[in-house]
Structure formats: structure tokens, C-alpha cells
Backbone as XML, in Angstrom:
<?xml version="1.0"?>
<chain id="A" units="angstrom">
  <residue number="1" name="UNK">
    <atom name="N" x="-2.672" y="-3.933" z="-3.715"/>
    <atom name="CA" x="-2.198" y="-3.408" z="-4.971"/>
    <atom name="C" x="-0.727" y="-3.761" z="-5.100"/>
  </residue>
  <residue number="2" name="UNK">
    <atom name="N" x="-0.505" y="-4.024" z="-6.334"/>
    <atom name="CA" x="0.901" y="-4.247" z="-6.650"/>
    <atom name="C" x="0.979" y="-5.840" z="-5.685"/>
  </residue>
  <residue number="3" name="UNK">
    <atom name="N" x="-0.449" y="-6.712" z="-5.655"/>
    <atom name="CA" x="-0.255" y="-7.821" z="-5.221"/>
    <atom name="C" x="0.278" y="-9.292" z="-5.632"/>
  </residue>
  <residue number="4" name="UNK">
    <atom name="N" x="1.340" y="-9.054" z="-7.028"/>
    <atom name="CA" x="2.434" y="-10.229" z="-7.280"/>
    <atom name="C" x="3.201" y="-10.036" z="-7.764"/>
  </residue>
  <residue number="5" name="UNK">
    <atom name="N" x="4.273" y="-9.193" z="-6.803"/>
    <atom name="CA" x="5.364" y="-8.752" z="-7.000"/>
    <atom name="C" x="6.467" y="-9.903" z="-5.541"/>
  </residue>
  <residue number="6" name="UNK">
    <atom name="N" x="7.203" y="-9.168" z="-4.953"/>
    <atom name="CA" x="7.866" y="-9.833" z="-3.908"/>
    <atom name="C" x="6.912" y="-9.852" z="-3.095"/>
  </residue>
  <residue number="7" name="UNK">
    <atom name="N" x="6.911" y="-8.757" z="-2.404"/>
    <atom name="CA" x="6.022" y="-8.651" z="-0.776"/>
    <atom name="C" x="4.249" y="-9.302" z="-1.149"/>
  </residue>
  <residue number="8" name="UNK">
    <atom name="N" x="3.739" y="-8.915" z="-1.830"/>
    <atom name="CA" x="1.924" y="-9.593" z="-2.052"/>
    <atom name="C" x="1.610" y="-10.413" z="-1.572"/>
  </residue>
  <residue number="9" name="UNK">
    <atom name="N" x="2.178" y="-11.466" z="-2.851"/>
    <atom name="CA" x="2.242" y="-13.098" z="-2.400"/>
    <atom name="C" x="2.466" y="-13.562" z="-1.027"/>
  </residue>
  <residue number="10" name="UNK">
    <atom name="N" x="3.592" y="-13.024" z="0.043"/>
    <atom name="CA" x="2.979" y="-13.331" z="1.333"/>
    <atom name="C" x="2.198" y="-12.979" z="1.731"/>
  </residue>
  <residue number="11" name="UNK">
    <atom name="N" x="1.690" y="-11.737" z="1.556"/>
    <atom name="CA" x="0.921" y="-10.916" z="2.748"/>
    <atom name="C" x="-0.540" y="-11.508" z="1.907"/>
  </residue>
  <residue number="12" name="UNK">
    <atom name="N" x="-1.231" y="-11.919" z="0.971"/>
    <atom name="CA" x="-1.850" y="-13.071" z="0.130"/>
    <atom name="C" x="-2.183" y="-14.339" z="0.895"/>
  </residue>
  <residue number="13" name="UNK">
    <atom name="N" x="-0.846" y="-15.216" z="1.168"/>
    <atom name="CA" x="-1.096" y="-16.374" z="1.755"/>
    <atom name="C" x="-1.567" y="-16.186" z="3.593"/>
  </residue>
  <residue number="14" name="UNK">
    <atom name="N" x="-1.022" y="-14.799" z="3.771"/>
    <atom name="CA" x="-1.379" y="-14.921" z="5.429"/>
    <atom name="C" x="-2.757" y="-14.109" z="5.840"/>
  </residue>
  <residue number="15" name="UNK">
    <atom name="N" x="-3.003" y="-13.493" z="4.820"/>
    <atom name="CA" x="-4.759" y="-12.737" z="4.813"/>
    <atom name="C" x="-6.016" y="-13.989" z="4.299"/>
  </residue>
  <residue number="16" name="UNK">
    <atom name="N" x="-5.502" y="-14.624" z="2.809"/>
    <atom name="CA" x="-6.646" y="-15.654" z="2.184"/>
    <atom name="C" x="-7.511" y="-16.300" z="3.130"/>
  </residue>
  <residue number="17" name="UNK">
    <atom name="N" x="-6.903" y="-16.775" z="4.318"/>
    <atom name="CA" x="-7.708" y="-17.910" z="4.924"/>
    <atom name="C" x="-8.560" y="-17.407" z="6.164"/>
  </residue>
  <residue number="18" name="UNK">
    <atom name="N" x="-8.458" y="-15.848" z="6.080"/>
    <atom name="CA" x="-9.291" y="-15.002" z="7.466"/>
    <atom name="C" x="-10.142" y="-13.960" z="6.290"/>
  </residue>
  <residue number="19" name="UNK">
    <atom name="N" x="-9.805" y="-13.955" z="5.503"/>
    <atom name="CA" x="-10.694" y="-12.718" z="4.402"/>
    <atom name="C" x="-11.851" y="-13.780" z="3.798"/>
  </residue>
  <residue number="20" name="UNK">
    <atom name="N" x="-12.898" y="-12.582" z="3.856"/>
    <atom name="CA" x="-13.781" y="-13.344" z="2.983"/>
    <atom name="C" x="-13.775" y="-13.679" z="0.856"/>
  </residue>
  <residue number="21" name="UNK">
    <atom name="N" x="-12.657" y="-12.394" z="1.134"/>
    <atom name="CA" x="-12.139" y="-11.872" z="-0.189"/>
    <atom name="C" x="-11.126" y="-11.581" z="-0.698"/>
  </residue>
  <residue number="22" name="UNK">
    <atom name="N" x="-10.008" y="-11.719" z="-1.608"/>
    <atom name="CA" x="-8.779" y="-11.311" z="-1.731"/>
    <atom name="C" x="-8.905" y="-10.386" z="-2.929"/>
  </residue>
  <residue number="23" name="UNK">
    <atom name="N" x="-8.980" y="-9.479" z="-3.229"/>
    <atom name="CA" x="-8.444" y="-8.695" z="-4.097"/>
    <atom name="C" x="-6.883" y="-8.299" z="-4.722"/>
  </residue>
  <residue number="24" name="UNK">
    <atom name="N" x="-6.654" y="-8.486" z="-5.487"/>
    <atom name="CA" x="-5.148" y="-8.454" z="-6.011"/>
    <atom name="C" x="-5.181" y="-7.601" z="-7.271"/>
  </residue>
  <residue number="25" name="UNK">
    <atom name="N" x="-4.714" y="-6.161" z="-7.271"/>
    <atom name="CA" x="-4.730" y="-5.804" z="-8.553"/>
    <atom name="C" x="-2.786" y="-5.195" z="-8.973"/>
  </residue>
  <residue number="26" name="UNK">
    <atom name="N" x="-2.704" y="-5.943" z="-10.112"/>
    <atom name="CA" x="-1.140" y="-5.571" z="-10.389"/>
    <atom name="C" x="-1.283" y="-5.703" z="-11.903"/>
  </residue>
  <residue number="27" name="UNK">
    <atom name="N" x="-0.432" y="-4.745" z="-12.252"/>
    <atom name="CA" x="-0.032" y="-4.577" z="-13.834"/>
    <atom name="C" x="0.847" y="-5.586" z="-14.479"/>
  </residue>
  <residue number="28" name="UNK">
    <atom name="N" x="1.319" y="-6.586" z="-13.457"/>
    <atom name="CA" x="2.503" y="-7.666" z="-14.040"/>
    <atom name="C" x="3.498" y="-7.409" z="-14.876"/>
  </residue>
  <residue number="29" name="UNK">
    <atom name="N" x="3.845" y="-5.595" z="-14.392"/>
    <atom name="CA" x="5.272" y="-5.016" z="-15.446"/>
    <atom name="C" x="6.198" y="-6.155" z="-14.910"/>
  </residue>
  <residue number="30" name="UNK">
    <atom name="N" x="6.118" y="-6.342" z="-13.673"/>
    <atom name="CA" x="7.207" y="-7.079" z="-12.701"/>
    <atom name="C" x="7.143" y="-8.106" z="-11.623"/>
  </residue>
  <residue number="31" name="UNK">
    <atom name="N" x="5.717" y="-7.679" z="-11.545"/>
    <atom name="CA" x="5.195" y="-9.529" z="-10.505"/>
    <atom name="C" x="4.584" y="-10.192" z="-11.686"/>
  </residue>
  <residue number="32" name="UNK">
    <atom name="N" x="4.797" y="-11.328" z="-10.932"/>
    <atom name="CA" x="4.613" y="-12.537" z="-11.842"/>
    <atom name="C" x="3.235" y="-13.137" z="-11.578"/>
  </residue>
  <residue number="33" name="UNK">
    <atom name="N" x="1.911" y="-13.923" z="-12.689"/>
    <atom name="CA" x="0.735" y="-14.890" z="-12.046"/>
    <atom name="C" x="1.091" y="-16.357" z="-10.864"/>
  </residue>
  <residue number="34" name="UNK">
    <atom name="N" x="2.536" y="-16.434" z="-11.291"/>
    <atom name="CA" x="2.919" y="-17.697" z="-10.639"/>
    <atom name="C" x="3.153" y="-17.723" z="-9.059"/>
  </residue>
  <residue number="35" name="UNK">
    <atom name="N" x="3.135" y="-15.711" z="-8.944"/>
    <atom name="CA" x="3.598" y="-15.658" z="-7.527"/>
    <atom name="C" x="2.768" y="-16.099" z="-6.584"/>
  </residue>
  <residue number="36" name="UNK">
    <atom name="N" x="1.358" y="-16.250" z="-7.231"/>
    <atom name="CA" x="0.167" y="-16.612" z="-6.631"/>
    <atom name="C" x="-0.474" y="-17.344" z="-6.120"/>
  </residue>
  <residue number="37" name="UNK">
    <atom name="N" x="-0.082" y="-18.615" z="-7.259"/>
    <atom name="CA" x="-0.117" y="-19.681" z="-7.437"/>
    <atom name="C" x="-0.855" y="-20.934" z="-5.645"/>
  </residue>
  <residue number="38" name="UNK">
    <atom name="N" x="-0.577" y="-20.147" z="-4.732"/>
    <atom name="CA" x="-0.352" y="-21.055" z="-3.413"/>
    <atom name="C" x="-1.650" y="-20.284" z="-3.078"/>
  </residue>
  <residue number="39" name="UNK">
    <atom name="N" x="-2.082" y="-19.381" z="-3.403"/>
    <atom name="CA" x="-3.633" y="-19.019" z="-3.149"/>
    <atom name="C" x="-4.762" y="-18.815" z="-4.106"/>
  </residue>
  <residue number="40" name="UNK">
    <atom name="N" x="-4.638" y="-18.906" z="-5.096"/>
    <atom name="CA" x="-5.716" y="-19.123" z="-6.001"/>
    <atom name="C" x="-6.451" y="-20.475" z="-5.888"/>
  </residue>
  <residue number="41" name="UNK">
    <atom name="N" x="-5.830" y="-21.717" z="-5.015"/>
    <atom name="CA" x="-7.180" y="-22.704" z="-5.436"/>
    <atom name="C" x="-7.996" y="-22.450" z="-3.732"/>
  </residue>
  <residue number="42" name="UNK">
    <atom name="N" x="-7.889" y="-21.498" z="-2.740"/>
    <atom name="CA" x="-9.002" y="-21.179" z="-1.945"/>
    <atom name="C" x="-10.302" y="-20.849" z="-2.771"/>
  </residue>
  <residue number="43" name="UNK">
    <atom name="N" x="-10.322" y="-20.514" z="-3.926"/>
    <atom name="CA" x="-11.597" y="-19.697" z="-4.479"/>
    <atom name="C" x="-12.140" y="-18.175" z="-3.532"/>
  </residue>
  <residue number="44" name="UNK">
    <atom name="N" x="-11.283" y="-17.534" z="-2.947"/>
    <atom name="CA" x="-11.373" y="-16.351" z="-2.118"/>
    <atom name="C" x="-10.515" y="-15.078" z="-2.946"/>
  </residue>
  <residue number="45" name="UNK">
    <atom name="N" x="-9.667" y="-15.729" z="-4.254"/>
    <atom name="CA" x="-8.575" y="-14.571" z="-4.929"/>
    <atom name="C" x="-9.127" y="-13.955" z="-6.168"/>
  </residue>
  <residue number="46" name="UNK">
    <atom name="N" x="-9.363" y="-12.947" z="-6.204"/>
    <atom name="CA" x="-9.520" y="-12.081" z="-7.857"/>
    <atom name="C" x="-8.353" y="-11.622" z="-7.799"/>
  </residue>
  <residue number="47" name="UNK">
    <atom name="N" x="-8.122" y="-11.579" z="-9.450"/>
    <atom name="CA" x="-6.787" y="-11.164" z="-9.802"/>
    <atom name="C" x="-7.625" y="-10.095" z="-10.811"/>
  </residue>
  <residue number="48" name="UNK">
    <atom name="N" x="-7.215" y="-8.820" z="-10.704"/>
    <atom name="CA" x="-7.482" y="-8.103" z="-11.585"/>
    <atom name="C" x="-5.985" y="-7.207" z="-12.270"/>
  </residue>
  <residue number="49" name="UNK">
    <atom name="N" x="-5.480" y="-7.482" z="-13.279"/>
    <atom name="CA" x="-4.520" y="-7.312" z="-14.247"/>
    <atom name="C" x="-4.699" y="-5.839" z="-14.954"/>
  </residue>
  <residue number="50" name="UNK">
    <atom name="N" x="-4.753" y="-4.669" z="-13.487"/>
    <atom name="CA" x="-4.133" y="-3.185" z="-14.083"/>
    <atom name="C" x="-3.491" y="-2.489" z="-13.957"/>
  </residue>
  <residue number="51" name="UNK">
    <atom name="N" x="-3.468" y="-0.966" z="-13.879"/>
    <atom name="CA" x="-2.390" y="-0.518" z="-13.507"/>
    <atom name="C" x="-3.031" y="0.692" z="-12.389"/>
  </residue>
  <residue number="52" name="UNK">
    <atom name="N" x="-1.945" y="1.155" z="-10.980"/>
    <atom name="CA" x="-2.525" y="1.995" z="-10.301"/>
    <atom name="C" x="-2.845" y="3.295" z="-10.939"/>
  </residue>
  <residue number="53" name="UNK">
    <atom name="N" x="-2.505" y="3.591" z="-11.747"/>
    <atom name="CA" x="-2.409" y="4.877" z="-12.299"/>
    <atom name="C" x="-3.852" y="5.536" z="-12.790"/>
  </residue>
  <residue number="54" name="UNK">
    <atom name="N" x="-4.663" y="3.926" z="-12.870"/>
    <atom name="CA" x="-5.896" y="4.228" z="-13.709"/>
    <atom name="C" x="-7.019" y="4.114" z="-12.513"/>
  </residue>
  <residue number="55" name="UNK">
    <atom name="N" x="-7.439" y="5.714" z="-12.321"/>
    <atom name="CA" x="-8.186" y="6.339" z="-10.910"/>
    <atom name="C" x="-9.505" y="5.565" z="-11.367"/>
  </residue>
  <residue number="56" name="UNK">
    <atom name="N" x="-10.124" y="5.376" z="-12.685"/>
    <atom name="CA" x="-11.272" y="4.701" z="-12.442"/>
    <atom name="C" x="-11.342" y="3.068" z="-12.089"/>
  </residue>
  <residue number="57" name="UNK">
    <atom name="N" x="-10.279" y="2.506" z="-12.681"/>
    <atom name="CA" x="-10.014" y="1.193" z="-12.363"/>
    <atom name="C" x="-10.452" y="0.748" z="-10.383"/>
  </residue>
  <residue number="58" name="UNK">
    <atom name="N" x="-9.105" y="1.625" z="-10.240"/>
    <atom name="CA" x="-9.056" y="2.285" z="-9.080"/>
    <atom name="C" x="-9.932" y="2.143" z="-8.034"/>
  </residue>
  <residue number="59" name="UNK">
    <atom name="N" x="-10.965" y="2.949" z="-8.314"/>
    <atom name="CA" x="-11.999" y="3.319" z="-7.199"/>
    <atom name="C" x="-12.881" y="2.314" z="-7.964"/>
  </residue>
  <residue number="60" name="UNK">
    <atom name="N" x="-13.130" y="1.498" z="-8.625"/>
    <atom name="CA" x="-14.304" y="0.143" z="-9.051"/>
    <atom name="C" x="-13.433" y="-0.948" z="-8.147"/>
  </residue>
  <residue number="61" name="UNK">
    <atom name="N" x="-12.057" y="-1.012" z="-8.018"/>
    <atom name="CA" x="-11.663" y="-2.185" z="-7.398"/>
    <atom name="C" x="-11.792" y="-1.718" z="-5.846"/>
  </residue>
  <residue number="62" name="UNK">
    <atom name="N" x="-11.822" y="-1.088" z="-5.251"/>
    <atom name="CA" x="-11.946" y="-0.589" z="-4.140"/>
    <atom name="C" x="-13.483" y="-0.879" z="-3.926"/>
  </residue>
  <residue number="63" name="UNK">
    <atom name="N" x="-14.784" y="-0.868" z="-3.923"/>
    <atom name="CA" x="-15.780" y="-0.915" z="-3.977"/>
    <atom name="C" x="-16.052" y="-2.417" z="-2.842"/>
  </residue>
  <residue number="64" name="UNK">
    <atom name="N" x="-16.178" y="-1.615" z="-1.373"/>
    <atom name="CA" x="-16.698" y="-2.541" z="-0.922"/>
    <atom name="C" x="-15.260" y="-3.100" z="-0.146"/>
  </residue>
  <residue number="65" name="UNK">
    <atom name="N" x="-14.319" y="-2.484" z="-0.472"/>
    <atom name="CA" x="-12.873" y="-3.459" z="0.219"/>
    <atom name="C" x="-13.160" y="-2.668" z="1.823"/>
  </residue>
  <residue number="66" name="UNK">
    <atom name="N" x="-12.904" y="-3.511" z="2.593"/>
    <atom name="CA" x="-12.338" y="-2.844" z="3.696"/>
    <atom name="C" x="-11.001" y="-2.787" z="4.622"/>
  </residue>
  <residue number="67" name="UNK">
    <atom name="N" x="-9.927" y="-3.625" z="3.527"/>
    <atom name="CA" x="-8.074" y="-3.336" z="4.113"/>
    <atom name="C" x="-7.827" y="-3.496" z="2.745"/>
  </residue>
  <residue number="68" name="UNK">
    <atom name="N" x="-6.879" y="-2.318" z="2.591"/>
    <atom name="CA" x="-6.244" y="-2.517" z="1.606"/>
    <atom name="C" x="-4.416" y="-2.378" z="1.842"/>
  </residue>
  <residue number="69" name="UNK">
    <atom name="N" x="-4.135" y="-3.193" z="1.536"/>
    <atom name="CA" x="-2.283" y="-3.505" z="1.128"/>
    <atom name="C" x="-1.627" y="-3.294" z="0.167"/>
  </residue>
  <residue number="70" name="UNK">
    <atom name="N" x="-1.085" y="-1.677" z="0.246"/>
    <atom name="CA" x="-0.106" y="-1.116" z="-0.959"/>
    <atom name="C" x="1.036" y="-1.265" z="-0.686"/>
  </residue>
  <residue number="71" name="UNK">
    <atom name="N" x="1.533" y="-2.408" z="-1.829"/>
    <atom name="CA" x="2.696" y="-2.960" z="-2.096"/>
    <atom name="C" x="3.823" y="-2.786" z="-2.931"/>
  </residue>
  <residue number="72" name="UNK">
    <atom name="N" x="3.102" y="-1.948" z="-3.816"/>
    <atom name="CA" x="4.213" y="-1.830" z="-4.927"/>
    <atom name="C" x="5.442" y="-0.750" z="-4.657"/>
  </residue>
  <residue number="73" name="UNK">
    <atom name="N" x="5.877" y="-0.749" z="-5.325"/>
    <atom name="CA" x="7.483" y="-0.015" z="-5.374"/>
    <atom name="C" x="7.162" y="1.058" z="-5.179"/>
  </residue>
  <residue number="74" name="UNK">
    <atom name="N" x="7.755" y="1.950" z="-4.178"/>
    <atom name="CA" x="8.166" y="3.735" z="-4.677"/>
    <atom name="C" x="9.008" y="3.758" z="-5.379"/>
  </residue>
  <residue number="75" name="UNK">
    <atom name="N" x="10.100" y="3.017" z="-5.985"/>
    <atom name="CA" x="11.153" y="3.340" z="-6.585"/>
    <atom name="C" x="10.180" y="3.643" z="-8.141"/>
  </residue>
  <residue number="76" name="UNK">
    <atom name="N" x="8.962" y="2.966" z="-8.043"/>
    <atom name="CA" x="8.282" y="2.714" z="-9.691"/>
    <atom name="C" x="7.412" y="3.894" z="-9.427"/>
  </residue>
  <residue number="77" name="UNK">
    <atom name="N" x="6.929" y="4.175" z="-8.704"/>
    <atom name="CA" x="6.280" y="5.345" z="-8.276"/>
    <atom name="C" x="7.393" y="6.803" z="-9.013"/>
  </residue>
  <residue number="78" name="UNK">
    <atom name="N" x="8.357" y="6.587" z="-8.261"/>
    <atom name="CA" x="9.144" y="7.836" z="-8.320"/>
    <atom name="C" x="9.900" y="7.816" z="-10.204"/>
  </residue>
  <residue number="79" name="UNK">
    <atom name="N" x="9.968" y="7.030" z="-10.668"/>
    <atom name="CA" x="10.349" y="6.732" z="-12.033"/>
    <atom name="C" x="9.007" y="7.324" z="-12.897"/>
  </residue>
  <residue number="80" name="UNK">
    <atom name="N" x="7.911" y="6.978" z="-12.524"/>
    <atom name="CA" x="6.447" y="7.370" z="-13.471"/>
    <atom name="C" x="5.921" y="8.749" z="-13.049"/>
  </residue>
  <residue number="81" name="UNK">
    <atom name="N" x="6.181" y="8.914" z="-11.708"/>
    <atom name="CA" x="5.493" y="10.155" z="-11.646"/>
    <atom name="C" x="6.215" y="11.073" z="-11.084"/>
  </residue>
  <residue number="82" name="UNK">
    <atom name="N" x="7.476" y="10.998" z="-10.960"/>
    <atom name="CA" x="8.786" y="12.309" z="-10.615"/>
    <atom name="C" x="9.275" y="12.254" z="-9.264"/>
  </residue>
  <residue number="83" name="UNK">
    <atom name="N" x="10.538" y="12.828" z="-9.298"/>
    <atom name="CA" x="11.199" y="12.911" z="-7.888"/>
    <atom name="C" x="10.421" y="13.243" z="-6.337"/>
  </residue>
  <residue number="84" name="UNK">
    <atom name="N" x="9.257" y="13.790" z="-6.765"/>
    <atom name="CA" x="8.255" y="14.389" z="-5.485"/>
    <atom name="C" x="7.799" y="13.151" z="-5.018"/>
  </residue>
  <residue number="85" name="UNK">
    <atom name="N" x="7.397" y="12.297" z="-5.273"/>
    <atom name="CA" x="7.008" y="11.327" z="-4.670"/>
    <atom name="C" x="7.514" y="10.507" z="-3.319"/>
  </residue>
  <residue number="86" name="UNK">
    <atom name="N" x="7.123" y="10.772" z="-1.962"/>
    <atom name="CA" x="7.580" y="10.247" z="-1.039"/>
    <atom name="C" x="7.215" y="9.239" z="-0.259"/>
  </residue>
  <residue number="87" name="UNK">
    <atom name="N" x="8.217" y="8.332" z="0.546"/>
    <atom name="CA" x="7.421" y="7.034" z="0.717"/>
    <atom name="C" x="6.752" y="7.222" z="1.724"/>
  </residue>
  <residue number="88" name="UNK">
    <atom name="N" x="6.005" y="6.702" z="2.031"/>
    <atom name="CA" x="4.634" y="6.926" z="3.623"/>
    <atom name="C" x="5.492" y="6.088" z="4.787"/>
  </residue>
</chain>
């Protein structure tokens, strides 16, 4: 999640070629499609273009994953959903 922003795109190129599957879901407020670019012609990458916020999205993209890599910002976390938010 939050897979084309800074951090994704590597952790993308060093999973693609041992996964049977890449899942990538990001809202592109702030990563870019281009970040990708170096793993989309494996044919192993879905890009799905939403946002974490949306719990059904959510748990349909999850379906069947077994690692998942949360990437995106707490700073964007803590801006959308309030000062309580702490980083893991």
C-alpha cells in the first residue's frame, strides 16, 4: 500500500521477481505511475489506483495476499485522521 510513492518502487523491484504477484494499491495524491515503470513489464504487477481509507476496497485487495508492505506516510495518516495516530 501506498506502493508509488518513494519507498514502494524499491521494495516492488526487490519482491517482483520472487512473488508470484505484486499488488500495488496507491491513491497517486503523491506517488507517481512512472515510479513503477521498472516492474510493470514482468506481467506479475496490478496497480490498483485507491485510497487506504476505503475499508471495502481494502479488504477485496487483500484477498488472498499473503505479505503485505505498508508504505505510505504517517505524516498523511496523521493530517487525515488526527494527531492520535502513531507510527508502528
Amino acid at each position: 500500500m501506498g506502493g508509488a510513492g518513494l519507498v514502494g518502487p524499491h521494495i516492488a523491484d526487490l519482491v517482483v521477481h520472487e512473488a508470484e504477484e505484486v499488488v500495488i494499491l496507491d491513491n497517486f495524491a503523491r506517488g507517481r505511475r512512472e515510479s513503477l515503470a521498472s516492474v510493470l513489464p514482468t506481467g506479475r504487477v496490478s496497480i490498483v489506483d485507491g485510497d487506504i481509507r476505503n475499508r471495502r476496497l481494502v479488504a477485496e485487495v487483500m484477498q488472498g495476499i499473503d505479505v503485505l508492505f505498508r508504505k505510505q506516510l504517517t505524516l498523511t495518516l496523521t493530517r487525515v485522521m488526527g494527531s492520535n495516530v502513531r507510527p508502528e
